[in-house]
Each structure stands twice: as structure tokens, then as C-alpha cells.
N, C-alpha and C positions, 0 to 999 in steps of 0.2 A: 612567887607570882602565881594566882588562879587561871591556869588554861583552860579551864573543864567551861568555864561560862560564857566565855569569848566567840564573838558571831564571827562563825568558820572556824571555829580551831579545834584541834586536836591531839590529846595527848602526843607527845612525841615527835610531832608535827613541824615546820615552821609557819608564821600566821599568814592573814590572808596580807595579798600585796596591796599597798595604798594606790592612788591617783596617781602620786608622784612617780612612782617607780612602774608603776604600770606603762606612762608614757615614758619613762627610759629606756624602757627594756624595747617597745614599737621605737623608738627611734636608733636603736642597736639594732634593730633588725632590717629596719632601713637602710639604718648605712652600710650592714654586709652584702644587702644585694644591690644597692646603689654600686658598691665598689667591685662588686663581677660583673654589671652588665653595663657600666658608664664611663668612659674613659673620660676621667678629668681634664685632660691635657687639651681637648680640643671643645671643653667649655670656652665661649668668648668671651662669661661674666668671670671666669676666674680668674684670679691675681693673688701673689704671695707678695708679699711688701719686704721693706730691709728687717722689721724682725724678727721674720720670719713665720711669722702667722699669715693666714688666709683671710682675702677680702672677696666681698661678691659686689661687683661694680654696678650691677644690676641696680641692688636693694640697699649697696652701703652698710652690710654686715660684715664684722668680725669674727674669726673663726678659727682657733686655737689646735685643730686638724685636718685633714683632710676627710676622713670620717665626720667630723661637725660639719665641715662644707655640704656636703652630700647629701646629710640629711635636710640640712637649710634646703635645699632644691627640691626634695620632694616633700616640701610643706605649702602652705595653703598662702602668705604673701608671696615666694619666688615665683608660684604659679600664676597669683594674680599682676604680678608686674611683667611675667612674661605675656600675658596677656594685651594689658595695658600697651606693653611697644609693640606688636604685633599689630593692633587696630592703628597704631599712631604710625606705624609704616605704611600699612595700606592707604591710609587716606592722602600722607605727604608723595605717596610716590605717582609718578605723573600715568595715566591713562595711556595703557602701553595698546594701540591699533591692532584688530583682527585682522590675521593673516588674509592676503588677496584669492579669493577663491581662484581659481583655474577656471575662464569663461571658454567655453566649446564655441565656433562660433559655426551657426546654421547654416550650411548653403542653401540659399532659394534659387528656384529653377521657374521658369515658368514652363508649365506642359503642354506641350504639343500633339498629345494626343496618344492613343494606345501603337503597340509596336503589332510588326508582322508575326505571323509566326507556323506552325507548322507541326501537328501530331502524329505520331506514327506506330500502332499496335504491333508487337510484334511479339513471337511465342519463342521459344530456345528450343531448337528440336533434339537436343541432345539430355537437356532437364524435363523442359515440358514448361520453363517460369514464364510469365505472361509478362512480358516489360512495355515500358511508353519512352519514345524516346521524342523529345521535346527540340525546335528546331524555332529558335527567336531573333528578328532582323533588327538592329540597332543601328541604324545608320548614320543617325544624328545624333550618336549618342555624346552623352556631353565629356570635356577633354579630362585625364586620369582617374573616369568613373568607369566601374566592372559593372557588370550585371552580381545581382545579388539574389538568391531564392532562401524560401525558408516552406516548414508543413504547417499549416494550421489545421486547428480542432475545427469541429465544426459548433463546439462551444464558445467559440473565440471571434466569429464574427457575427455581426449582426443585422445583415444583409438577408440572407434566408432564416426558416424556424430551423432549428438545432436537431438534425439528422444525424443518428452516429453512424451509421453506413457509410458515411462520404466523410471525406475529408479535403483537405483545400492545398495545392503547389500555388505558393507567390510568386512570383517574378517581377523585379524591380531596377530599374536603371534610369538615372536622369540625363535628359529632360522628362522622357515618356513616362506613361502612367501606368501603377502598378497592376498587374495582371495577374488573376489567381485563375487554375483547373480544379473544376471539380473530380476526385479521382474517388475511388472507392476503398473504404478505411480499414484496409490490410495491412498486415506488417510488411514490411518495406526490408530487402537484402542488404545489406549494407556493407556487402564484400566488396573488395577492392575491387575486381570486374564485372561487378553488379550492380554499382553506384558509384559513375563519373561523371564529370562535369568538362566542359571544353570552351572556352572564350578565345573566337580567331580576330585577331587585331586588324588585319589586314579586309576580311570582308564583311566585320563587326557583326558575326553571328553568334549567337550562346547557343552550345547542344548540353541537354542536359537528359540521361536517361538512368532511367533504374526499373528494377527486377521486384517483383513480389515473390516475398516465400510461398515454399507449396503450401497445402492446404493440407494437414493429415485426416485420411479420412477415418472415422470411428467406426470396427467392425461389429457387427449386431453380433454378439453372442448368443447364442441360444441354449447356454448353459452344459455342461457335463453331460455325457452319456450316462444314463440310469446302470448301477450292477445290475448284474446277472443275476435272473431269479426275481426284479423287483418289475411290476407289470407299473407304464405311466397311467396317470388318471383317467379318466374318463372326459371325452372332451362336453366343454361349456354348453353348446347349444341343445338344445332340445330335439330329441328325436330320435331314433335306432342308428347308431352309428355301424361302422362297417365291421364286421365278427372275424377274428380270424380265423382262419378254416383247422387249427388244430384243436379249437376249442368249443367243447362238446356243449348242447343243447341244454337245460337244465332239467333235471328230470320229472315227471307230472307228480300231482299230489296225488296219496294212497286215496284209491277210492275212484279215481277217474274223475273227470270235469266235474260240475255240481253243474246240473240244470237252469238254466237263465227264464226265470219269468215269463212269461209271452208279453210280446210288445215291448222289451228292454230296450236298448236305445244298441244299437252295435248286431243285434240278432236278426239275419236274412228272414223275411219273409216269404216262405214256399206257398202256392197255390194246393189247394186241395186238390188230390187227384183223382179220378174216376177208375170205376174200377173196369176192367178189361171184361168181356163175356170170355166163358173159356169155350178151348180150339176144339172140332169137333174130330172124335177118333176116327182114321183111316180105317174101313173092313178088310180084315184081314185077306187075302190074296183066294182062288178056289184051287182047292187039292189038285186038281191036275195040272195047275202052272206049276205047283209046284212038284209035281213027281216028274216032269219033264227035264226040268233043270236038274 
């Protein structure tokens, strides 16, 4: 037999695989992972009949292993009949109702108007925290309703233009109408006895007060002490700054000053001066004042 001329072959070789056997060998390969990853048993189209061959109840095949079954299921009809009864159960099966949402149902109030109320500045003289403490009359307040507060931004309403220095305390209870402070937009303490809240049943007032944090202040630095031996700049402005008294005068140039122009601009003007007559000599004294003496 000539191997040498054969399309794909090679001495020594075996030849190239047909069609046929191409698909045997994919369907061998099918059925070994069909049978690691697919538990037959709880297929619903499978069935083994009395003799002892496999049927698919789906498709009405026959199937002379369990390995042949396996593969029949991952081919191109079992898939299209599983198909097929899938669309044919959807449509026979009856229109099964959306679950009933959970309706909230709204209490309407009618409002009677804004509540009393009562603000009160106070400082901690112990910290120095600057607190407000909030005092609101609910008298007619409506029956198992609290008072409720919240902070808003001052991005967040739309009553004034949007100031970030302020920001807004709600206050809310029905019947009444809600009621916001305008307070200034610090950060707020939110320690246990830096931010409480009080609802007295009995003379249906809300106290509500809280603390601002301190404010750190930012010390101005003025940088490092210069070493020893390094003199600072010379300051910015313009004009003979003050000398320190250890430090000597600069010395003139060789030669003495140079003569200024007449009429330079900085050169005192002296007047011409006249000149003096001179004094006239004392005569001397006569000989006998002085042999007297």
C-alpha cells in the first residue's frame, strides 16, 4: 500500500480520521463528561424497559447503554424537544397572580397651625461648647404620635438660596406644622451628654439640645529660628531699615568722596559769603605799666 501520496499521511503514521469516526470519538467524549457531571437517575425522560435497553420518553429513542443515552441528550433533537415542552408548559400553565404589594397607609392630619416653642443659648463653662437647647409645646398633639426632628443641608431646601454657613433643625409632630431653626453649619457633638432628646407625656413638651464641637484654632507659624551665624534678609519695603548697633559702617571709597556737579539734585546750596575786614592790632602797653608790674 503507497502512504507517501496520501492527503495527511505519513510514513509510519496512522491515517487521517474519516467523518465518521471523527463523530464517534465527540460523542465518546460526550458521554465521559455527560457521565461525571449528570446523574442519570433523576433524568425524568429516562426509562430502562424489560430488555433491558434504555428508552428517552421525551424523543421515543432507543439506547443500548447508558453512555448512548447520555449522549442522545446532549445532541441537537433532545435539546430541541426540551425546548419544544418547555414553551408548551408555559403557555398551558395558568397565569399565576403578582404577589400583593404591602400598602403603607398615609395618616392625613389636618393642621392646625405651628407649635410654641422656646430657644435657649447656653455656653458649658467647664468646656467653653456653645449649646441650644430647644423647648416645643405640643398640646394638641395627635394620639400615639412623638415629635420627630431631623438636620437638613441647606442644599436640601428650597425655601431660601443655598447658604453653607447655616443649616436647618426640623421639628415635626401631628396635627402641627413642621418647623425648621435656622442654626449655623458646625459639626454637631454627638456624645451621649451632648446630644439628648426629652418627650414629657404628661405636659407634651419636646426638649431637644445639643453641643457644637470646639473650633481648633490654626496657630500662625512663623517658621524656625534661623542658625547661628546666618543673618535674616533684608526686609521688603523700601528705605534704611533699622542697623544693628554691632555692625560697623561700610568703609569710604579710596580716594575720598568724588565731587558732585554744581546744581546736582541732593547738593545743599550754601550762599556766597563775604569776606570779614581784618581786626585792628592792640598797641602795645607803655614801658612803665609795665615795669611797674
Amino acid at each position: 500500500m503507497d502512504f507517501q501520496h496520501r492527503a495527511g499521511g505519513k510514513t509510519g503514521s496512522g491515517g487521517v480520521a474519516s467523518a465518521s469516526e471523527s463523530n464517534r470519538d465527540r460523542r465518546e467524549r460526550l458521554r465521559q463528561l455527560a457521565l461525571e457531571t449528570i446523574d442519570i437517575n433523576k433524568d425524568p425522560y429516562f426509562m430502562k424497559n424489560h430488555l433491558g435497553s434504555y428508552e428517552c420518553k421525551l424523543c421515543l429513542t432507543l439506547h443500548n447503554n447508558e453512555g448512548s443515552y447520555l449522549a442522545h441528550t446532549q445532541g441537537k433533537k433532545h435539546q430541541t424537544n426540551l425546548a419544544r415542552r418547555a414553551a408548551k408548559e408555559a403557555k398551558e400553565a395558568p397565569a399565576q397572580p403578582a404577589p400583593a404589594k404591602v400598602k403603607v397607609e398615609v395618616k392625613k392630619f389636618v393642621k392646625i397651625g405651628r407649635p410654641g416653642y422656646k430657644v435657649t443659648k447656653q455656653r458649658d463653662s467647664e468646656t467653653g461648647q456653645q449649646s441650644l437647647l430647644f423647648q416645643i409645646d405640643y398640646p394638641e398633639i395627635a394620639e400615639g404620635i412623638g415629635p420627630r426632628h431631623r438636620f437638613m443641608s441647606a442644599y436640601e431646601q428650597r425655601i431660601e438660596p443655598p447658604d453653607r454657613r447655616w443649616q436647618y433643625l426640623l421639628l415635626a409632630a401631628e396635627p402641627y406644622e413642621t418647623i425648621a431653626f435656622k442654626v449655623p453649619s458646625r459639626e454637631i457633638d454627638k456624645a451621649e451628654n451632648r446630644f439628648w432628646t426629652h418627650w414629657n407625656r404628661e405636659t407634651k413638651q419636646f426638649f431637644l439640645q445639643f453641643h457644637f464641637k470646639m473650633e481648633k484654632a490654626v496657630p500662625q507659624s512663623s517658621g524656625p529660628p534661623p542658625p547661628a551665624g546666618v543673618k535674616r534678609p533684608p526686609p521688603l519695603m523700601s528705605g534704611v531699615g533699622h542697623r544693628p548697633p554691632n555692625e560697623s559702617m561700610p568703609p569710604p571709597p579710596p580716594g575720598g568722596m568724588p565731587p558732585l556737579p554744581p546744581g546736582a539734585p541732593g547738593t545743599p546750596h550754601m550762599p556766597p559769603q563775604m569776606a570779614m575786614p581784618p581786626m585792628p592790632m592792640r598797641p602795645p602797653p607803655p614801658e612803665g605799666l609795665m615795669s611797674n608790674n
